[in-house]
C-alpha positions as CSV (number, residue, x, y, z in Angstrom):
1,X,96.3,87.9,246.4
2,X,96.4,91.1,248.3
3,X,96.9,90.7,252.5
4,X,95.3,93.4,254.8
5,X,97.7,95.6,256.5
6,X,95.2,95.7,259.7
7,X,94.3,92.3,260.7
8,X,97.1,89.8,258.4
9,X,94.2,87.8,256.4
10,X,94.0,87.2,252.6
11,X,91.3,88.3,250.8
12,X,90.4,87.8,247.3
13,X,92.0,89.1,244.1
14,X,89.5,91.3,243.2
15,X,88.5,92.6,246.7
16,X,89.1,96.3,247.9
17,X,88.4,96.3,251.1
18,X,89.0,92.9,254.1
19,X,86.0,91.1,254.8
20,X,87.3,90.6,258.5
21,X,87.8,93.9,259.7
22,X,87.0,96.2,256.5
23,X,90.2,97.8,256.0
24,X,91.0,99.4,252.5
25,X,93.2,96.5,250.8
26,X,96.2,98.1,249.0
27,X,95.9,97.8,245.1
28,X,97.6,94.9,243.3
29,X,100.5,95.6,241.0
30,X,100.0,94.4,237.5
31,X,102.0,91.6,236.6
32,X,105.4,92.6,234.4
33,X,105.1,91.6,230.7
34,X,107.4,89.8,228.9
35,X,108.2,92.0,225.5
36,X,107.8,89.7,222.6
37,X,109.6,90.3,219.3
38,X,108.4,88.9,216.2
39,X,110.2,88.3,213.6
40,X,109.3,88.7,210.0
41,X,108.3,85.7,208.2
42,X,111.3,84.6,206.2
43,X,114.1,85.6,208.5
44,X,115.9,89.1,208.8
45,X,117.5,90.3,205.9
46,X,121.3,90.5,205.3
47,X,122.6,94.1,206.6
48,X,119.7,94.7,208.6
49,X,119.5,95.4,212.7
50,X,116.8,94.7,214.6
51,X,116.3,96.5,217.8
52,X,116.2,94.2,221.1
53,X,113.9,96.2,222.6
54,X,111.0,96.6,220.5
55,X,111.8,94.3,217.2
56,X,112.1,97.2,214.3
57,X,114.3,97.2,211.5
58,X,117.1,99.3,211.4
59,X,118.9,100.4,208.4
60,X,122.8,99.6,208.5
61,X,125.2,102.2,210.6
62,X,122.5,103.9,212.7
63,X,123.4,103.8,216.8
64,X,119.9,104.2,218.3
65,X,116.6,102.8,217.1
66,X,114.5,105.1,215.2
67,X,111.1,103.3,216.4
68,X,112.3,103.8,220.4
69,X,115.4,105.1,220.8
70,X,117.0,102.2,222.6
71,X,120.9,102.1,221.4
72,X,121.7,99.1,219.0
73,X,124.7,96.8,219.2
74,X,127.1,97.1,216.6
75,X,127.3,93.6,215.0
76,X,130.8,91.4,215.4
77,X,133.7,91.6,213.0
78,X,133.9,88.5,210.8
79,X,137.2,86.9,210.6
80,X,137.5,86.6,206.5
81,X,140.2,83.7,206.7
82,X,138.4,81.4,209.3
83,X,135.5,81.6,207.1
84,X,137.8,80.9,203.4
85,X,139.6,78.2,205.6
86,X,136.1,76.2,206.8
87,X,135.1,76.1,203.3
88,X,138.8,74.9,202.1
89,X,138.7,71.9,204.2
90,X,134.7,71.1,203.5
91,X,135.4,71.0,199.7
92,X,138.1,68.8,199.9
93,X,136.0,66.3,201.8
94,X,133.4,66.1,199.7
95,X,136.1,65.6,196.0
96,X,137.8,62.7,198.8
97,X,134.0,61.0,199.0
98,X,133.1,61.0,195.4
99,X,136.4,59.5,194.4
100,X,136.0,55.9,194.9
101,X,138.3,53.1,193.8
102,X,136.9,51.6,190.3
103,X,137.3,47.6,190.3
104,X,137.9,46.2,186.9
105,X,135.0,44.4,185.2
106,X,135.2,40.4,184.2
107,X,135.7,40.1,180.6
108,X,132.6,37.9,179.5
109,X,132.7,35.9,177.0
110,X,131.0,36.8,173.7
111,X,129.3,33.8,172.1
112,X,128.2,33.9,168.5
113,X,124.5,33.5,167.8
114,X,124.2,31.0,165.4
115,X,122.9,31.8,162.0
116,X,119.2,30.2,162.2
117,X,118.8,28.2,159.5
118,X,115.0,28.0,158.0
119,X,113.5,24.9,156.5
120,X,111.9,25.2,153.8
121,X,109.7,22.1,152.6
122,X,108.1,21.9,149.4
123,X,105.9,19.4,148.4
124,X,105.3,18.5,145.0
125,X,101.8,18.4,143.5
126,X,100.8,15.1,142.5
127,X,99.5,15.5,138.8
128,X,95.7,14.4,138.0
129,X,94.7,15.3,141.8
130,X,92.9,18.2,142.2
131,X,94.4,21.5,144.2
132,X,92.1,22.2,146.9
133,X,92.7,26.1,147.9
134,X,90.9,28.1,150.6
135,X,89.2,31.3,149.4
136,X,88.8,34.2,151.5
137,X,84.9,34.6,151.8
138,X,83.9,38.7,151.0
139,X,81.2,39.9,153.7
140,X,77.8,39.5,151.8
141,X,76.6,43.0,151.0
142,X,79.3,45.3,151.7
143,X,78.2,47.9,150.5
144,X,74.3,48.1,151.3
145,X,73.0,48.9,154.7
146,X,68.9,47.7,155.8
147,X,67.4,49.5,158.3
148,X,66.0,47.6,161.5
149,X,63.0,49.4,161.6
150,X,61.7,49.1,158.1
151,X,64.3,47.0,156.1
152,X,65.0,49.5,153.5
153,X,68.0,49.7,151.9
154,X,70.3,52.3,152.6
155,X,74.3,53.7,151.3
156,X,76.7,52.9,154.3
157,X,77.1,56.6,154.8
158,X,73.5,57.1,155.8
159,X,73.3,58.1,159.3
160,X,69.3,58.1,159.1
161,X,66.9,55.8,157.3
162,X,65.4,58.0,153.9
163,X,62.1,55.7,154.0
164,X,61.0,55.7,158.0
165,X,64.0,58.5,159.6
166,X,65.2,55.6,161.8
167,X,68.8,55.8,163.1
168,X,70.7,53.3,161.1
169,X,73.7,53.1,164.1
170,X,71.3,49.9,165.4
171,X,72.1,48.5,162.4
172,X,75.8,48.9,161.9
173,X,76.7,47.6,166.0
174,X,74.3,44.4,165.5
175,X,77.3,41.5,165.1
176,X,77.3,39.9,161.8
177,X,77.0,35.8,162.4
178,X,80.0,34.0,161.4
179,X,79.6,32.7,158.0
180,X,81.7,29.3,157.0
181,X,84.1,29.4,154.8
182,X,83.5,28.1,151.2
183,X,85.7,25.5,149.7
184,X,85.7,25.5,145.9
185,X,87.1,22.4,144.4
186,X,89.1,23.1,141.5
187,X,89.4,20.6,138.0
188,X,92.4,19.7,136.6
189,X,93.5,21.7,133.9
190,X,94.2,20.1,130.8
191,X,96.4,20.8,128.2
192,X,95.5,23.2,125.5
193,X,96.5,22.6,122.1
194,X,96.5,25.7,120.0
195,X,96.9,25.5,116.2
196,X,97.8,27.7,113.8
197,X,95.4,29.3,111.1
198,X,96.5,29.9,107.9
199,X,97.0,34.0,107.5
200,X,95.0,33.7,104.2
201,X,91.5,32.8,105.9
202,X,89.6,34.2,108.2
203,X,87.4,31.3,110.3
204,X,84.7,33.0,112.3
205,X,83.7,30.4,114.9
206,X,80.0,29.3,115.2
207,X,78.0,30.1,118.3
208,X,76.5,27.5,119.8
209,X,73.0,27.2,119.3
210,X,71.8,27.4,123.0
211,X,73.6,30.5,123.5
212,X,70.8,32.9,124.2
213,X,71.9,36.7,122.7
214,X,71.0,39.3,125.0
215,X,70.3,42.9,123.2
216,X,70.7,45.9,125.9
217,X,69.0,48.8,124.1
218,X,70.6,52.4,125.5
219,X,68.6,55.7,125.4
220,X,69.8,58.1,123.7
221,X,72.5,61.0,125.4
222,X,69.7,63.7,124.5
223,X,66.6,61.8,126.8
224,X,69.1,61.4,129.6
225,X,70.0,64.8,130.0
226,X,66.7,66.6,129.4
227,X,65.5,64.3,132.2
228,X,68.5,65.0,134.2
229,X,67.7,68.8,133.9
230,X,64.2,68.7,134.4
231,X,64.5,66.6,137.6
232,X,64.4,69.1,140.5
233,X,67.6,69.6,142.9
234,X,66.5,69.2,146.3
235,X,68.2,70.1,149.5
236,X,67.6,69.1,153.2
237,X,65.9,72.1,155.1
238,X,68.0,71.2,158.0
239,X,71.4,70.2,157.1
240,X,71.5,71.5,153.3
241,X,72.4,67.7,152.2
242,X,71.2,66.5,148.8
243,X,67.8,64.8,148.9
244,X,66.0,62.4,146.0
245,X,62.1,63.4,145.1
246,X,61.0,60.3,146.6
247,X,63.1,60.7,149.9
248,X,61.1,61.3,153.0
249,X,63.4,61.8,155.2
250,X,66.9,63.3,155.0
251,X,69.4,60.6,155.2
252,X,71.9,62.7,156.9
253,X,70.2,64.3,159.5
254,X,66.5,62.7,159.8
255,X,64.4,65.7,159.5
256,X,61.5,65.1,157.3
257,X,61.6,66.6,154.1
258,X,58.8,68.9,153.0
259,X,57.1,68.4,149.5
260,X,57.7,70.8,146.8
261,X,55.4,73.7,146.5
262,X,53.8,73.5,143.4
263,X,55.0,76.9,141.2
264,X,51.8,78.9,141.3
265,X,49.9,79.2,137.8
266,X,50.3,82.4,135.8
267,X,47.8,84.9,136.5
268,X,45.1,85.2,133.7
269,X,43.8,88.2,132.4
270,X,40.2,88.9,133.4
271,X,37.5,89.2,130.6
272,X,36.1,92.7,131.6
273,X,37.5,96.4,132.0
274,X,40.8,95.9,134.5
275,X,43.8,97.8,136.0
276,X,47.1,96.5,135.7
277,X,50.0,97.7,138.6
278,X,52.9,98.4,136.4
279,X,55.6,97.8,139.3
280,X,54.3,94.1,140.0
281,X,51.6,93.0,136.4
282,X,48.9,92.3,138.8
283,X,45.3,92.9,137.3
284,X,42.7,94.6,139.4
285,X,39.2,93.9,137.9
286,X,36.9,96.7,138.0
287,X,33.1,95.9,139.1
288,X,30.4,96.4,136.6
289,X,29.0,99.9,138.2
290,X,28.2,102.9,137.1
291,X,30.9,104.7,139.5
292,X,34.3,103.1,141.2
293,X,35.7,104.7,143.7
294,X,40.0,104.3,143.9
295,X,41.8,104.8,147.4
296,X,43.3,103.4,150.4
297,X,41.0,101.2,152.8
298,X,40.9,103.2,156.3
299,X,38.8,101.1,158.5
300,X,39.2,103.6,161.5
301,X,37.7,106.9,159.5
302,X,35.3,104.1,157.7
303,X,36.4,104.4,154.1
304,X,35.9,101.4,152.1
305,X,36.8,102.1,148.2
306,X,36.1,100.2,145.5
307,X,39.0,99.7,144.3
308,X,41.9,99.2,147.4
309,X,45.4,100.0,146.6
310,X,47.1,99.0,149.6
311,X,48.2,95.5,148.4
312,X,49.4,97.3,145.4
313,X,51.9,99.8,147.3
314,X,49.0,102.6,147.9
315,X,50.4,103.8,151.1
316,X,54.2,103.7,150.1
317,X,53.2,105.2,147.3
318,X,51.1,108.7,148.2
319,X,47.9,107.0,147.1
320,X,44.9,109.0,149.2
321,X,42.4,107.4,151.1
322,X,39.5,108.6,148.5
323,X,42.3,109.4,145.3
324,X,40.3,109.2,142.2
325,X,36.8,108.0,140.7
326,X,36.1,106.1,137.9
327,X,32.8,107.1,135.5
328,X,31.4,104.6,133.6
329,X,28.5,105.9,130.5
330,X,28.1,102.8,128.3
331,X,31.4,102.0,126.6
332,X,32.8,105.0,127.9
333,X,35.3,105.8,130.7
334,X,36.5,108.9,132.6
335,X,38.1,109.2,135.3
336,X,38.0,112.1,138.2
337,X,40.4,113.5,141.0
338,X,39.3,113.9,144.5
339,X,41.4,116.9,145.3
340,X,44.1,113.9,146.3
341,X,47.2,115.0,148.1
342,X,49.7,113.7,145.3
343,X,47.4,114.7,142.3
344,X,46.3,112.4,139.3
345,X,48.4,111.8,136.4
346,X,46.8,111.0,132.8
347,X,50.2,110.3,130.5
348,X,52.4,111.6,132.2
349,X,49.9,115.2,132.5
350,X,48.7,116.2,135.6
351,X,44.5,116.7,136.5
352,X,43.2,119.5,137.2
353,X,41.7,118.7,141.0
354,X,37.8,117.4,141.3
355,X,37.9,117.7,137.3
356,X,37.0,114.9,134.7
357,X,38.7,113.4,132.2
358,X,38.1,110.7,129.7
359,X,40.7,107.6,129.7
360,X,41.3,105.0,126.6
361,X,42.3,101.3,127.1
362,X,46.1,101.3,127.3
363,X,46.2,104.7,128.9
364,X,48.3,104.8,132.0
365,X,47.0,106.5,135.4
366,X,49.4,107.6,137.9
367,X,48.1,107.7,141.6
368,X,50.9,109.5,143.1
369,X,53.8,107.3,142.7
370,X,51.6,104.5,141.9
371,X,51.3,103.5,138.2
372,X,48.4,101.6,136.6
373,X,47.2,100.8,133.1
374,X,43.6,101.1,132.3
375,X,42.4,98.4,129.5
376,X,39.0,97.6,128.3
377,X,39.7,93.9,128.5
C-alpha cells in the first residue's frame, strides 16, 4: 500500500496520485519471486547436475550452466569403504533373522488301517419258487420323433417337420412322463430231457396244425433298382440336404420345397414349309404367302419381318434388319438377297446381291453367321 510523501496518508494499491492532497504517489515495487525448480518426473539421473539457479541439466564435468551461466557445485567425494562397510553389517543382519532355531517334531504314532473286511451274503434260491427280476424298461419309441403341430412322424435328426415345416425342438424339451416299471414274472424252468436219435433215421418233426405259415414274397433285384433309378434325386434349394418326392418341407432347414418342373415336351415338327436353326433345332414355320420377308425386328425404324431372327441369334450373328426374301410360285421356292450387309449363302455359295435364286428342301441358307435349313415339311 503505497504512503504519500506530502501529507503521510495511505491510499490504495492501485492509486497514482493521494486522494487528500493530490500528490503523485511513488510506484510500488513488484513483489520478489521465488524461483521454482522443477524436477523431471522420475528423479534426476545418475551423473547428471542440475543447476540451482534455473533447474537445467548439466552434463558431467562442466563448471558453469550452459542454460544461465550460474557456476555449479562440484558434487561430494564418496567414501567407497563407509559405503562396502554399511552394506557388510546390513547383510549379516538379515542371514542372523532368517536363521531361526528348528524345534524337533513329536513322533506320532502311525496306526494301521484295518483291512475292511466285506460281507458278502448269498442267499440260496428256493427251488419250485419263481425268480422275480426287475427289467430295465427301454423309452417307448426311441427312435421316432411326432411333431406338436401336426403329429407326423419324424427321424430324431430332423430339425424341422417334412409334412407342416414346424420346428421339432418343442418336441424334443416337452418331459416324457415317468412310465412304471414292468415286472415280468418268470416260470420255473423244468428239466429238459434230451434223447438221442439213432444216426440211421432222419425224423422230421410235425408242425402243429394251428401254426399259420406266413409266405413273404420278395421282388425281384431288377424292379428294385429300375425303380430306384427312375426315382428323381432331390435336393433342398436352401441347404442342399436330400429331400423325398412327397416331402414338403425340408427337414433340415424348413424351407418349402418347390415341385419338380415338368421336363418340357420335345418340339414337333410342323406340317408345312419350315426353317430349322442349325445351332439350336428350333423350327420356324413359314406363313402360307406368296412372299416372306427374313430380318431382324427394329421397332424404332418400324421394320416388322416375317420371319424374326432375333430369338434365333440374328443380331449376334450379322443378320440385317430386311436380309433376305422368300418367293413362293406353287410348289416352288426361291429365295432373294436384299443387298444385306453379311451377304446370303446358298451351300456354302455366296448370292449375288438383290438376285434370285431357287432353294430345294434340305438346302441350307446362311444369313451371315446364321445357319438355317429350308425343308418342304
Amino acid at each position: 500500500m503505497p504512503i504519500c510523501p506530502n501529507c503521510g496518508s495511505k491510499g490504495a494499491d492501485n492509486a497514482i496520485f493521494c486522494d487528500q492532497c493530490g500528490t503523485r504517489l511513488p510506484a510500488a515495487e513488484p513483489p520478489a519471486q521465488e524461483t521454482v525448480i522443477e524436477e523431471p518426473v522420475g528423479g534426476v539421473p545418475e551423473g547428471v547436475f542440475v543447476c540451482p539457479v534455473c533447474g537445467a541439466e548439466n552434463v558431467p564435468g562442466e563448471v558453469f550452466c550452459d542454460a544461465c551461466g550460474e557456476p555449479l557445485e562440484a558434487p561430494e567425494p564418496v567414501n567407497v569403504k563407509a559405503v562396502e562397510a554399511e552394506e557388510t553389517v546390513e547383510a549379516e543382519a538379515v542371514v542372523a533373522e532368517e536363521i531361526l532355531p528348528v524345534e524337533p517334531l513329536a513322533e506320532e504314532a502311525v496306526v494301521e488301517a484295518e483291512p475292511i473286511i466285506e460281507e458278502i451274503v448269498i442267499e440260496a434260491a428256493i427251488e419250485g419258487e419263481p425268480v422275480m427280476e426287475e427289467i430295465e424298461p427301454q423309452p417307448a419309441g426311441e427312435n421316432e420323433v411326432y411333431c406338436p403341430a401336426c403329429g407326423a412322424t419324424a427321424r430324431p435328426d430332423d430339425t424341422f417337420c417334412s409334412s407342416c415345416g414346424a420346428s421339432l425342438q418343442e418336441a424334443e424339451t416337452e418331459e416324457e412322463e415317468p412310465v412304471g416299471e414292468p415286472v415280468i414274472e418268470e416260470e420255473p424252468v423244468e428239466d429238459l430231457v434230451l434223447e438221442a436219435e439213432p444216426i440211421e433215421g432222419v425224423v422230421a418233426e410235425e408242425e402243429p396244425a394251428g401254426a399259420a405259415t406266413v409266405v413273404v414274397e420278395r421282388e425281384p433285384a431288377e424292379k428294385i433298382i429300375a425303380e430306384a433309378e427312375a426315382a428323381p434325386d432331390l435336393h433342398c434349394s436352401v441347404c442342399g440336404a436330400s429331400v423325398l418326392p412327397d416331402q414338403v418341407f425340408c427337414a433340415s432347414c424348413g424351407a418349402a420345397i418347390k415341385p419338380a418342373e415338368a421336363s418340357a415336351p420335345a418340339p414337333v415338327a410342323p406340317t408345312g414349309p419350315y426353317l430349322e436353326v442349325v445351332s439350336s433345332g428350333a423350327h420356324i414355320p413359314l406363313a402360307n404367302q406368296p412372299e416372306l420377308e427374313i430380318g431382324r425386328l427394329d421397332e424404332v425404324s418400324g421394320v416388322y419381318p416375317d420371319v424374326d431372327m432375333t430369338p434365333h441369334g440374328g443380331e449376334e450373328g450379322g443378320v440385317s434388319r430386311r436380309h433376305a426374301r422368300l418367293i413362293r410360285e406353287g410348289d416352288a421356292w426361291a429365295i432373294v438377297d436384299l443387298d444385306s450387309t453379311n451377304g446370303t449363302y446358298i451351300n456354302g455359295t455366296e448370292m449375288t446381291a438383290k438376285s434370285q435364286q431357287g432353294i430345294a428342301d434340305g438346302d441350307t441358307i446362311s444369313l451371315g453367321d446364321v445357319e438355317v435349313v429350308f425343308h418342304t415339311g
